[in-house]
C-alpha positions as CSV (number, residue, x, y, z in Angstrom):
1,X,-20.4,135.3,57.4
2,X,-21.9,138.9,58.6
3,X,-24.7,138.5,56.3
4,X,-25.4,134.9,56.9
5,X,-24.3,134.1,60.7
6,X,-25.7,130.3,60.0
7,X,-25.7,128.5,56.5
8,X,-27.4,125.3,55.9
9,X,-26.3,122.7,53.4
10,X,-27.5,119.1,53.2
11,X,-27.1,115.6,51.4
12,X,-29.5,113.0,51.1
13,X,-28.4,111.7,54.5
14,X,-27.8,114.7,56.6
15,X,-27.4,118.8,57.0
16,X,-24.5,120.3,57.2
17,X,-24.8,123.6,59.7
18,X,-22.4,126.3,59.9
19,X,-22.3,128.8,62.2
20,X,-20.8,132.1,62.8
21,X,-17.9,132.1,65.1
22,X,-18.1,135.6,66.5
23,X,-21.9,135.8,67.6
24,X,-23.0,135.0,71.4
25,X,-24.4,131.6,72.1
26,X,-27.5,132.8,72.8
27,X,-28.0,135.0,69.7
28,X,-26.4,131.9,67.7
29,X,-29.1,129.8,69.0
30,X,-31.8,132.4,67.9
31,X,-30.3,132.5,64.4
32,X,-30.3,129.0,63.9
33,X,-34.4,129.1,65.3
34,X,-35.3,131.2,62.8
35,X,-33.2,129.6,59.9
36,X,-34.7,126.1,60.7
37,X,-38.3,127.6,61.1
38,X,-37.8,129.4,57.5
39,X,-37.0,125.8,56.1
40,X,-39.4,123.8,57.7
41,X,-41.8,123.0,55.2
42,X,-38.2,122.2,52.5
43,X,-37.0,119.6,55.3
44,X,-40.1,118.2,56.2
45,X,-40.2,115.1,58.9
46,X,-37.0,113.7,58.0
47,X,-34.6,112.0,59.5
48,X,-31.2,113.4,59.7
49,X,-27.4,113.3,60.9
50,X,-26.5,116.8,61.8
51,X,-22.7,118.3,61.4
52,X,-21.8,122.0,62.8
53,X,-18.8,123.9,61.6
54,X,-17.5,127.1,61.7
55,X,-16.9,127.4,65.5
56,X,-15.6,125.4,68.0
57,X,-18.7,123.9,69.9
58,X,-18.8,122.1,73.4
59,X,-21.3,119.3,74.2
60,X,-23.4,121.3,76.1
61,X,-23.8,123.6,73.0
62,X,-24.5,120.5,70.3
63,X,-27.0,119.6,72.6
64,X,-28.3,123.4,73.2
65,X,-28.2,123.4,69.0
66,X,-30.2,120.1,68.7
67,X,-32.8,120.9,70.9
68,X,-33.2,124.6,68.6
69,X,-33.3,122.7,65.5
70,X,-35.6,119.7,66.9
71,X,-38.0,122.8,68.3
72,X,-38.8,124.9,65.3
73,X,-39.0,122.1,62.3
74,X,-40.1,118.3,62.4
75,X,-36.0,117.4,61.2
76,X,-35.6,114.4,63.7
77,X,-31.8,114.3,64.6
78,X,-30.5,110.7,64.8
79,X,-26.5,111.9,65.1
80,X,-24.4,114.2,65.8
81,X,-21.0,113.8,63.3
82,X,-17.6,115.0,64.0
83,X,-16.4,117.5,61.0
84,X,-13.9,115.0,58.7
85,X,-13.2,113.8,54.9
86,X,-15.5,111.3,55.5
87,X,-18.3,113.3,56.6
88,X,-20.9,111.7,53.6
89,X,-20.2,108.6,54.5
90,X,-20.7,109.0,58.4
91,X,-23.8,110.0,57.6
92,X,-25.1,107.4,55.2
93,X,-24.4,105.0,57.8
94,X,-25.7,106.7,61.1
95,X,-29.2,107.3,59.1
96,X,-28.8,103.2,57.6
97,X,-28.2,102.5,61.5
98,X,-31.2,104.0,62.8
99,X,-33.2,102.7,59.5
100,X,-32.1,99.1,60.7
101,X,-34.2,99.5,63.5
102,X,-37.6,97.7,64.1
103,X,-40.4,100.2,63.5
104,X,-41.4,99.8,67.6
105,X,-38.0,100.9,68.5
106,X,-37.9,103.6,66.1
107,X,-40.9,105.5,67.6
108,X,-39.4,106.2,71.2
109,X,-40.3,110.2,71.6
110,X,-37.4,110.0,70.5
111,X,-34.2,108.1,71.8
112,X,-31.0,110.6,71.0
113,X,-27.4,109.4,69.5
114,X,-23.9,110.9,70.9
115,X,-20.8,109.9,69.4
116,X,-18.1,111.1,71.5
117,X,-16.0,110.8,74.6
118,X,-17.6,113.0,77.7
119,X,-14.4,114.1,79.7
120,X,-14.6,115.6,82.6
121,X,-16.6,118.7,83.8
122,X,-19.1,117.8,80.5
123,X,-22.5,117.4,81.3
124,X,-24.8,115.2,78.7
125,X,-29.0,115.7,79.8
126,X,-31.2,114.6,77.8
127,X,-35.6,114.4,77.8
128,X,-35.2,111.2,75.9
129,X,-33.3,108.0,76.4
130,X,-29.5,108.2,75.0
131,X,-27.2,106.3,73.1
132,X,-22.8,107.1,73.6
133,X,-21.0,106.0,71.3
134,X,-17.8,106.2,73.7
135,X,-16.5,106.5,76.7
136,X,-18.1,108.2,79.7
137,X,-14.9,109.5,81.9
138,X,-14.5,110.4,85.7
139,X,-15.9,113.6,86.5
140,X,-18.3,113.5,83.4
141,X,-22.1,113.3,84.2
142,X,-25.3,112.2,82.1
143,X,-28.6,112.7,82.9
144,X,-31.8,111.3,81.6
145,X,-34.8,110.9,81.9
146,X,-35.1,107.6,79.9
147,X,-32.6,104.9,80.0
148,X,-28.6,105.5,79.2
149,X,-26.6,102.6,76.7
150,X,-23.0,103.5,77.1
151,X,-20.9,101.8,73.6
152,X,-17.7,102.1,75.8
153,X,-16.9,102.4,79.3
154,X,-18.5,104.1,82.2
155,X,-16.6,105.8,84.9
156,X,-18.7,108.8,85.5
157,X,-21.2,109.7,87.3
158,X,-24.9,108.7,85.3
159,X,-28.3,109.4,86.6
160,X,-31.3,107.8,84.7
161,X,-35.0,107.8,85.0
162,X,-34.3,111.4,86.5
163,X,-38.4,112.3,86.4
164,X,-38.8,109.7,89.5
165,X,-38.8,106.3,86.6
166,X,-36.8,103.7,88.9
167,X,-37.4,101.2,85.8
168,X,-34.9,102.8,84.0
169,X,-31.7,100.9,83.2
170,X,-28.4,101.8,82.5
171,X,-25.9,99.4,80.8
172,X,-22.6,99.7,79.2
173,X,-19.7,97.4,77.4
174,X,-17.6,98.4,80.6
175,X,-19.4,99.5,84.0
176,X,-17.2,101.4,86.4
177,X,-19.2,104.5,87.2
178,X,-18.3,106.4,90.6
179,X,-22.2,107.2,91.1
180,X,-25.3,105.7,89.9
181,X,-28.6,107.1,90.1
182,X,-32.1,105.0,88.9
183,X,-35.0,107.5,89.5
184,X,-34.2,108.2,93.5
185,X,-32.6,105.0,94.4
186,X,-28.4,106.4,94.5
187,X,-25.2,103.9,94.6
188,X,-22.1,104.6,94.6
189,X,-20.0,102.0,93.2
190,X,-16.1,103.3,94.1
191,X,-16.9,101.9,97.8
192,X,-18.4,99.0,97.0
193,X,-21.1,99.8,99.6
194,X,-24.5,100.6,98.5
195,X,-24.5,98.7,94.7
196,X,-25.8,94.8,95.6
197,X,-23.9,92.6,93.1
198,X,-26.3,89.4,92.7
199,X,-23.3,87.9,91.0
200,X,-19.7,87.6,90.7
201,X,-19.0,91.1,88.3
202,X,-16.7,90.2,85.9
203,X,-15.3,92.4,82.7
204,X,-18.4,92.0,80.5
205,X,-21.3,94.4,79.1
206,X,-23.3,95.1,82.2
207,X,-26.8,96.7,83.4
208,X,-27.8,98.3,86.2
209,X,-30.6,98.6,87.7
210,X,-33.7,98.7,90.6
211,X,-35.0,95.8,92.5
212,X,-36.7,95.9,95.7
213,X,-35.1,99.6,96.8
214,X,-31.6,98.3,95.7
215,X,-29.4,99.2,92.2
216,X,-28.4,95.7,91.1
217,X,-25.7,95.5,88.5
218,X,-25.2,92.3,86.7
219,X,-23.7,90.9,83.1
220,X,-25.7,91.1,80.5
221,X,-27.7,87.8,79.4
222,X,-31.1,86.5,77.8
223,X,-32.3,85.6,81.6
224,X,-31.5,88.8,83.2
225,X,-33.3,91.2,80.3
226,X,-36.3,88.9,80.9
227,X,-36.3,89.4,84.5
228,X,-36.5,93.1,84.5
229,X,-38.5,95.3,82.9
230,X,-37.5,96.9,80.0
């Protein structure tokens, strides 16, 4: 790939983006800028699921690569696929997912979409609120400053609202984080001291979040969205 050190192919439902494994990160990123500015007016304001292949990337890097591509077109990236046979298909659904949507959810400046597992030592930050689909581990971290949804379970360490928003919220099919953070109100939840639990926790989807200078985490029900702000 000396000549072309990123290539872009695309389906109806997403863009397919390989890269050059022997260039540096930084002039990768710089390729990619200009490739995506050179297309801008072909791809338009679409909405797209985004694959990279070519080179091995970590999730700091995806998230370094989305941001290029998001900052030099009007592509908005709804997913991030892993490379496998069934790669159309993964696509046609994340885009059918994020189509579902109710128009006033779809307009959120704009809420991202990970699909993964964030081990430990990965960092996830994001502008925007975020969606994981999987597990946050011990030792991982994500930051945001919009609200975190975690599609698995949370053992990590999560910090939301990070501009100073303590009506962020964070909830998750399985809440066992080691620290939580809503704007600049911090818990940590391996003691048991500092997170007030206004009822019996038991192994449910959960949300956490601020009241009166405390991080309250509670099961997830029709009364307890209603009483907080979302």
């Amino acid at each position: 790939m000396a000549n072309q050190p990123v290539i872009i192919k695309s389906n109806k439902y997403g863009l397919i983006v390989i890269l050059d494994a022997e260039l540096s990160m930084e002039k990768l990123k710089e390729e990619v800028a200009e490739k995506f500015r050179s297309s801008a007016k072909f791809f338009g304001e679409a909405q797209m699921a985004v694959c990279f292949q070519g080179r091995g990337l970590s999730l700091e890097e995806e998230m370094e690569l989305v941001e290029t591509i998001s900052g030099n077109c009007q592509i908005r990236i709804v997913s991030i696929i892993d490379e496998n046979e069934e790669l159309e298909a993964q696509m046609q659904r994340a885009l059918e997912e994020k189509e579902k949507k109710p128009a006033d959810l779809m307009n959120l400046q704009d809420g991202r979409f990970y699909k993964g597992t964030l081990r430990s030592g990965q960092v996830l930050e994001s502008e925007t609120s975020v969606i994981i689909l999987g597990d946050v581990n011990p030792g991982a971290r994500v930051i945001s400053k919009g609200n975190v949804i975690v599609l698995g379970t949370l053992k990590g360490n999560i910090f939301v609202g990070a501009a100073g928003n303590e009506a962020a919220f964070v909830a998750a099919l399985s809440m066992d984080p080691m620290q939580i953070r809503i704007g600049d109100v911090i818990a940590r939840c391996s003691d048991g001291t500092s997170v007030k639990k206004k009822k019996k926790v038991d192994n449910t989807p959960k949300i956490a979040y601020v009241e009166d200078g405390n991080i309250y985490i509670e099961p997830i029900t029709k009364e307890v969205l209603n009483d907080i702000r979302l």
